[in-house]
C-alpha positions in Angstrom: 265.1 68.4 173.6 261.6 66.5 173.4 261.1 65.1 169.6 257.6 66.0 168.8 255.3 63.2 167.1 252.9 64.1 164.4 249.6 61.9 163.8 248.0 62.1 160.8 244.0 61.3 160.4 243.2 59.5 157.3 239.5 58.5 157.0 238.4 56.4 154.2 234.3 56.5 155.3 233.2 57.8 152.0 235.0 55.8 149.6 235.3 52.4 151.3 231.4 53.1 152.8 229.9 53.3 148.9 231.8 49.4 148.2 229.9 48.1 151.4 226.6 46.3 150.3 223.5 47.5 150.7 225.1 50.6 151.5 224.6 53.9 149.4 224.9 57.9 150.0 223.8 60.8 147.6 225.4 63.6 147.0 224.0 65.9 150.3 224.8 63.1 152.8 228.6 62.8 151.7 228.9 66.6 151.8 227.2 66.7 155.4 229.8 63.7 156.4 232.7 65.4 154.7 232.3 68.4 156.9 231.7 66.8 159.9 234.5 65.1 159.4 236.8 68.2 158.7 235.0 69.6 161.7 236.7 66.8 163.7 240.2 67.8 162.0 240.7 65.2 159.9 243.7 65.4 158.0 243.1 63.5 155.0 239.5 62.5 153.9 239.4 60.4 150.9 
């Protein structure tokens, strides 16, 4: 029998983007990227 493999999606884009310089996003924009993202089937978005 075949062992199966999981791979988990962990995406780190709207905490580690807001400690990038020069780099900001309000409220509106981080929903809109949080769903996109969830759209995509990301497993964990942090």
């Amino acid at each position: 029998m075949a062992q199966t493999e999981t791979i988990q999606i962990f995406d780190t884009t709207l905490r580690d983007g807001e400690q990038s310089p020069g780099f900001t996003m309000n409220g509106e924009e981080k929903l809109l990227m949080a769903q996109q993202l969830a759209k995509l089937g990301v497993d964990v978005i942090e």
